[in-house]
C-alpha positions in Angstrom: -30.7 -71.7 -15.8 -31.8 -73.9 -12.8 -28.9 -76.9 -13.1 -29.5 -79.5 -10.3 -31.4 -79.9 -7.1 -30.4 -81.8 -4.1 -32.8 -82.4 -1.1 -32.3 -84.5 1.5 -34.9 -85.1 4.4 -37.5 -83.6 3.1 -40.5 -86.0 3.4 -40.3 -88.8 0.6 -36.7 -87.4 -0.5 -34.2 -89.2 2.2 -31.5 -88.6 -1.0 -32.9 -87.2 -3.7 -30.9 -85.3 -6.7 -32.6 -84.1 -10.1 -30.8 -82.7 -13.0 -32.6 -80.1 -15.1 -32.7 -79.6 -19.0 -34.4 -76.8 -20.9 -37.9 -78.9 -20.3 -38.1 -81.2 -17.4 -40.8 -83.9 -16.7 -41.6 -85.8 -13.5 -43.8 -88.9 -14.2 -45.4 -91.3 -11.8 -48.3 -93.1 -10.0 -50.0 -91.2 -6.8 -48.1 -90.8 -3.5 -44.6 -91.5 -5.0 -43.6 -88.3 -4.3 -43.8 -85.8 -7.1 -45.4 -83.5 -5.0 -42.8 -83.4 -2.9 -40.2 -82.9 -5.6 -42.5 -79.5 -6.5 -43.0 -78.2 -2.9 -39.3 -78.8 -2.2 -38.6 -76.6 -5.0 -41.0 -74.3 -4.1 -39.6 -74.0 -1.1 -36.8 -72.8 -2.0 -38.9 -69.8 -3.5 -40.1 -69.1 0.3 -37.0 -69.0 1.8 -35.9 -65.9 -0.3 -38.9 -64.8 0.6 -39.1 -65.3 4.1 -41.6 -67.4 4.4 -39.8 -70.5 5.0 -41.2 -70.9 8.6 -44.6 -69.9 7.9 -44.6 -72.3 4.7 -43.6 -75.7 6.5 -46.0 -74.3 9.6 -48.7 -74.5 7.1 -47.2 -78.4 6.6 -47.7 -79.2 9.9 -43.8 -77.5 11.1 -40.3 -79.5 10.9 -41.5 -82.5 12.8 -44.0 -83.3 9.8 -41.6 -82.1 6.8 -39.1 -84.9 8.2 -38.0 -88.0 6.2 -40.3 -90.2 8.7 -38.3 -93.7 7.4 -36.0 -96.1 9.3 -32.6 -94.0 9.9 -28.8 -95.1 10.4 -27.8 -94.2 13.7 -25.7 -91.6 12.6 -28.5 -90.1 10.7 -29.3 -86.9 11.9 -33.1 -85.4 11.7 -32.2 -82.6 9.2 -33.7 -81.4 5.9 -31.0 -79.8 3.6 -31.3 -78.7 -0.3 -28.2 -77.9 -2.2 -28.9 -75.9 -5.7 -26.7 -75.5 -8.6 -27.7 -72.7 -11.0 -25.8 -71.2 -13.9 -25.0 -68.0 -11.9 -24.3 -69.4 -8.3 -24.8 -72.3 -5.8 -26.7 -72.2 -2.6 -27.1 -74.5 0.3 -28.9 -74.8 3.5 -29.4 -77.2 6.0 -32.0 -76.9 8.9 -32.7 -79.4 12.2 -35.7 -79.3 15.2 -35.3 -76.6 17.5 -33.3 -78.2 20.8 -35.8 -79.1 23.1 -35.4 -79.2 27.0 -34.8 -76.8 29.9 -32.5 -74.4 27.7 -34.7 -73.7 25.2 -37.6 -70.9 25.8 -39.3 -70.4 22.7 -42.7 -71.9 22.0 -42.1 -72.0 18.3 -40.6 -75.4 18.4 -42.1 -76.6 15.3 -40.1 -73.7 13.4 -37.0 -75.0 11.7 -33.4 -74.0 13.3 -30.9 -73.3 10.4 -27.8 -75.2 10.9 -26.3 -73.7 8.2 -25.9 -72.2 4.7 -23.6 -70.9 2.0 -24.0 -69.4 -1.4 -21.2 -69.0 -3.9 -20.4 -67.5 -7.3 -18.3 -69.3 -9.7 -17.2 -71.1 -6.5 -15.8 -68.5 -4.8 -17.7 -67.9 -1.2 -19.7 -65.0 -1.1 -22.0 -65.4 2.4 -22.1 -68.3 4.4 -24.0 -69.0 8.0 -22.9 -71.1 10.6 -26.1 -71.5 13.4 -26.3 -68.1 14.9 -23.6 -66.1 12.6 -23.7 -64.8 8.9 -20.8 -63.5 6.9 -20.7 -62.1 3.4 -18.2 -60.8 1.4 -18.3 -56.1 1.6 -17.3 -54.4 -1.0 -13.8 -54.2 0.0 -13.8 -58.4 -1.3 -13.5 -59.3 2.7 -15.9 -61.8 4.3 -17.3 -59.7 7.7 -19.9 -60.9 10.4 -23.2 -59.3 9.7 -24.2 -56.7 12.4 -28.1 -56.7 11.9 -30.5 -58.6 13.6 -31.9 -61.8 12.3 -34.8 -63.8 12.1 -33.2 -67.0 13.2 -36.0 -69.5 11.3 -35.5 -67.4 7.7 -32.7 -68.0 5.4 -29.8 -65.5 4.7 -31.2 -64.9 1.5 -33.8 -62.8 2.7 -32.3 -61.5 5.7 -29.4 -59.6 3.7 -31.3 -57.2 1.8 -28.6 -54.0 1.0 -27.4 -54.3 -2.5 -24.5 -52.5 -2.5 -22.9 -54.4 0.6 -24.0 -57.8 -0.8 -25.2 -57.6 -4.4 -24.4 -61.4 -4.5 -26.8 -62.2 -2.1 -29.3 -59.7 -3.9 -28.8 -61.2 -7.4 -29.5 -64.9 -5.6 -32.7 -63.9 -4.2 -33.9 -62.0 -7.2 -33.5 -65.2 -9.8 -35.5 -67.3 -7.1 -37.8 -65.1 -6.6 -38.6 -64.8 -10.4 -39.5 -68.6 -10.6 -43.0 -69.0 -11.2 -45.2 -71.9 -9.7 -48.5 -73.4 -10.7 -49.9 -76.1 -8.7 -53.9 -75.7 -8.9 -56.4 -73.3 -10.5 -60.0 -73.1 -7.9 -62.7 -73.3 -10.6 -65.6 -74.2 -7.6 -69.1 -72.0 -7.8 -67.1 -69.5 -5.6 -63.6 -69.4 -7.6 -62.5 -65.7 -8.7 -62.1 -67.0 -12.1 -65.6 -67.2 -12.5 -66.8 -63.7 -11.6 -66.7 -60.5 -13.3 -63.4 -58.2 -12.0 -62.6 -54.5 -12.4 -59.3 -55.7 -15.2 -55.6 -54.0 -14.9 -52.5 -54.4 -17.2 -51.8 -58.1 -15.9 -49.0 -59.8 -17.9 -48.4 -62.4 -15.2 -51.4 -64.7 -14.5 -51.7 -64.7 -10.7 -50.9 -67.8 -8.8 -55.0 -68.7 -8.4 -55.7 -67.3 -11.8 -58.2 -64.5 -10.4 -56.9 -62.2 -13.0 -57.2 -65.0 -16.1 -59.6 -62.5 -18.1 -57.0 -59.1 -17.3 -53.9 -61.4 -18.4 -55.5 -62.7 -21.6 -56.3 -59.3 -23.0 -52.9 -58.0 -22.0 -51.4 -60.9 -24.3 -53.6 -59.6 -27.1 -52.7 -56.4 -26.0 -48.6 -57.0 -26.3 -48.7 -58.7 -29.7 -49.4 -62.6 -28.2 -52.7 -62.5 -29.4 -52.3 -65.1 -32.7 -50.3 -67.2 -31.0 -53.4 -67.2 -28.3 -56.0 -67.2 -30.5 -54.2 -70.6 -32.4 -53.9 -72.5 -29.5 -57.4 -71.7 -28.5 -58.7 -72.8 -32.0 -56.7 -75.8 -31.8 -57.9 -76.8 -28.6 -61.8 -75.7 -29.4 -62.6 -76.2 -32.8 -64.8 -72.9 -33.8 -65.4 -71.4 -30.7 -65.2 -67.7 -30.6 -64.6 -66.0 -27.0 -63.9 -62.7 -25.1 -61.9 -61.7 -21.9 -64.5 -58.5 -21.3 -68.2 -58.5 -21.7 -70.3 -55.4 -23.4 -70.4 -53.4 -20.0 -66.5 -53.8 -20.0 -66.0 -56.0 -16.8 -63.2 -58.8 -17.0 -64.4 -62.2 -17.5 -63.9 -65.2 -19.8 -66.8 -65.5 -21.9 -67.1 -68.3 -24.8 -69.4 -68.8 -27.4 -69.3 -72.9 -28.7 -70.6 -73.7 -32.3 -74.6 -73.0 -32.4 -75.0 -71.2 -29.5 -76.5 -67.4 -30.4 -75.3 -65.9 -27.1 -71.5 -66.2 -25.0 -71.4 -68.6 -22.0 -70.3 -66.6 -19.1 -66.9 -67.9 -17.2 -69.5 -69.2 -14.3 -71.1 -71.5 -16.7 -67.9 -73.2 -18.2 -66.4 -76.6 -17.6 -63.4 -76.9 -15.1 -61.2 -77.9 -18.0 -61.9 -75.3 -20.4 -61.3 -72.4 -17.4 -58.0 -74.8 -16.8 -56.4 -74.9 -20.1 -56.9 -71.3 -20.6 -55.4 -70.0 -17.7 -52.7 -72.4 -18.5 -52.5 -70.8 -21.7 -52.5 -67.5 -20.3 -49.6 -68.6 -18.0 -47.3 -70.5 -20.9 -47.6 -66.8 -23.2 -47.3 -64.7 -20.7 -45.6 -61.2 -22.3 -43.2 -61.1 -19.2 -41.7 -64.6 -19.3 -40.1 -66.2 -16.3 -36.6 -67.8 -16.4 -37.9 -70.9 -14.7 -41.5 -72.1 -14.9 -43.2 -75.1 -12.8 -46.4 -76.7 -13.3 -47.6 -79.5 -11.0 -50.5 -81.6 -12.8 -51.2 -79.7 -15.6 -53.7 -82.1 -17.1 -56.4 -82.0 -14.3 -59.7 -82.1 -15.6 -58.3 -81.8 -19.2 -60.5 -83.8 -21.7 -57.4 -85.8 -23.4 -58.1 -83.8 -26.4 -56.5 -80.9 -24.9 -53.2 -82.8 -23.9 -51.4 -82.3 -27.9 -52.3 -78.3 -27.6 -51.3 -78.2 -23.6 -47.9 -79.8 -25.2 -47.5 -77.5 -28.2 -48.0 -74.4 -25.8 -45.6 -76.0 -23.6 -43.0 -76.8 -26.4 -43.7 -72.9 -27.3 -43.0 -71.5 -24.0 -39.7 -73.5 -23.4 -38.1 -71.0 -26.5 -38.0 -68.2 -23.7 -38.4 -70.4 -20.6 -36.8 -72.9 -18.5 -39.8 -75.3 -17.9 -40.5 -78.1 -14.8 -43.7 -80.1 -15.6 -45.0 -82.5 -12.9 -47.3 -85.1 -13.9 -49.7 -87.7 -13.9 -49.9 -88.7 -17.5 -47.9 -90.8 -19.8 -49.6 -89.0 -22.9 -48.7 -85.3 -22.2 -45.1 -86.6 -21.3 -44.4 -88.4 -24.8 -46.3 -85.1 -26.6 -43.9 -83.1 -24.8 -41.2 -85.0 -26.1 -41.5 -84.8 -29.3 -42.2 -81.4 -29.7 -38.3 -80.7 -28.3 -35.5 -82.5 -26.4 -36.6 -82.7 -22.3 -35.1 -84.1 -19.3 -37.9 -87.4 -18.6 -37.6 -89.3 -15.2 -40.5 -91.5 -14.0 -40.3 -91.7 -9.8 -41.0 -94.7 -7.9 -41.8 -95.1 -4.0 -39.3 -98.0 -2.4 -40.1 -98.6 1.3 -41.5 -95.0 1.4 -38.9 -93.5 -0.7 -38.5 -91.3 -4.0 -36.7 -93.0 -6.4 -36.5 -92.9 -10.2 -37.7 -96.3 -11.9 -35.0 -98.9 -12.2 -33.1 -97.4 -8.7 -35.3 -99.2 -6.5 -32.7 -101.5 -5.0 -30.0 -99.1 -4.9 -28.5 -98.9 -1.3 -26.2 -96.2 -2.0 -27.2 -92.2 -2.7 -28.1 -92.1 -6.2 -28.8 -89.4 -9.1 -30.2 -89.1 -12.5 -29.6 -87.1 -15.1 
């Protein structure tokens, strides 16, 4: 279980530390920085991916990712994140690539890793210190790593062999196993609306192209009346299908009165949305952590008690993180089971929880 994050520079977050319960919720008004609570997160994920660089290129490089506020003098321009999980600890901290007539690179929007360290039940077991990584062998000794290195990309994904460093192996494999879910396309042109060739697909992908595949294959694994309820408690009497009669994968639902099924391209953005939320809160392969950023978008408000319920469901197997907008799917939430609840306020440009406005000192909340 995810215990605490800590990031620090990262765009809104000068100094920001969140505690995590079996449900967490973020609250708050636009451009207080929830957003960047969920990409900092996610972020994470990329790093044991290696993807780090690539994903803050795609936010405009370090420069951009930057806490852009007033500074103390002694306030260097780094972005670090510190995470506390049941099973280990992880840090990183990363600054702008050195600029001037030493440097020859032309990446110099990439970020330069100062440095990291991961450890299990506090005992070191790698640790990087700018150009040079050491992990524990199996012999319980820390050695320099003798492999090349991308120098932008975190340790995590750079020491790969298992048997040298199954530490570093188990880090990377829990964060890569968090799932994320920010947006779901449902435009003219949005794979959810066309018919696909379906596969076995117990994990709804991250654009929900395969929503029709990953329905059936709940059905298919024994989460079908568990489906079907929160489907009939979100649409009274509807009836609906993930195939049509020529067997191609595509939502199709048929509302009260209407003789023939409406294809996936004819539905409303909310109803695609809360069933490919539905398909991602009963998934048969079931994440240890779960993250949803604005899960009520285009939801009618008569779809915010059953998006709870599944919600409240899903947290028996899952470790959830739910970002958003409204006040009503947060109180559903909790009272369907105890949740971590923190509204975030913006105070001269930063993230802080309502009633820490003022606060000059780093703060917290649990």
């Amino acid at each position: 279980m995810l215990r605490s994050l800590q990031t620090r520079g990262y765009r809104s977050l000068r100094e920001f530390r969140m505690k995590f319960g079996n449900i967490t919720i973020v609250t708050g008004a636009n451009g207080v920085g929830k957003s960047n609570v969920y990409r900092s997160l996610a972020l994470v994920q990329r790093m044991a991916e290696g993807n780090f660089a690539a994903s803050l290129a795609a936010e405009g490089g370090m420069p951009s990712a930057l806490w852009a506020g007033e500074r103390r003098r002694d306030e260097p321009k780094r972005i670090s994140w510190d995470i506390e999980h049941d099973d280990f600890e992880f840090a990183i901290e990363c600054g702008l690539i050195p600029l001037g007539p030493g440097s020859a690179s032309m990446f110099r929007t990439d970020p330069e890793i100062k440095s990291e360290s991961l450890r299990f039940a506090g005992k070191p077991m790698a640790r990087r210190k700018g150009p040079v990584i050491e992990a524990r062998g199996p012999d319980g000794v820390m050695e320099a790593s003798s492999l090349p290195f991308h120098d932008p990309e975190s340790m995590l994904c750079e020491l790969r062999d298992g048997t040298r460093h199954p530490a570093v192996v188990a880090a990377r494999e829990t964060i890569l196993g968090w799932r994320f879910y920010h947006h779901f396309r449902t435009d003219a042109d949005s794979p959810i609306r066309r018919p696909q060739l379906g596969s076995w697909s117990p994990v709804l992908a991250h654009d929900g192209s395969n929503l029709a595949a990953t329905l059936q294959t709940i059905v298919e694994s024994g989460g079908g009346g568990v489906l079907h309820a929160a489907i009939e408690s979100a649409f009274d009497e509807i009836r609906w299908s993930p195939a049509d009669d020529t067997d191609a994968f595509h939502l199709q639902v048929t509302p009260p009165g209407l003789t023939r099924p409406m294809a996936a391209a004819e539905l409303s953005d909310g109803t695609l949305r809360f069933f490919c939320l539905a398909a991602a809160l009963l998934t048969p392969k079931p994440p240890a952590l779960l993250v949803l950023n604005e899960p009520e978008a285009s939801l009618h408000s008569g779809l915010i008690q059953p998006l709870a319920d599944l919600i409240g469901h899903a947290s028996k197997t899952t470790q959830l993180l739910v970002v958003t907008h409204s006040h009503d799917l947060a109180a559903a939430i909790r009272t369907i089971g105890e949740a971590v609840s923190v509204e975030l306020v913006s105070h001269e440009g930063e993230t802080r929880p309502k009633g820490l406005e003022g606060a000059r000192r780093a703060w917290s909340f649990d």
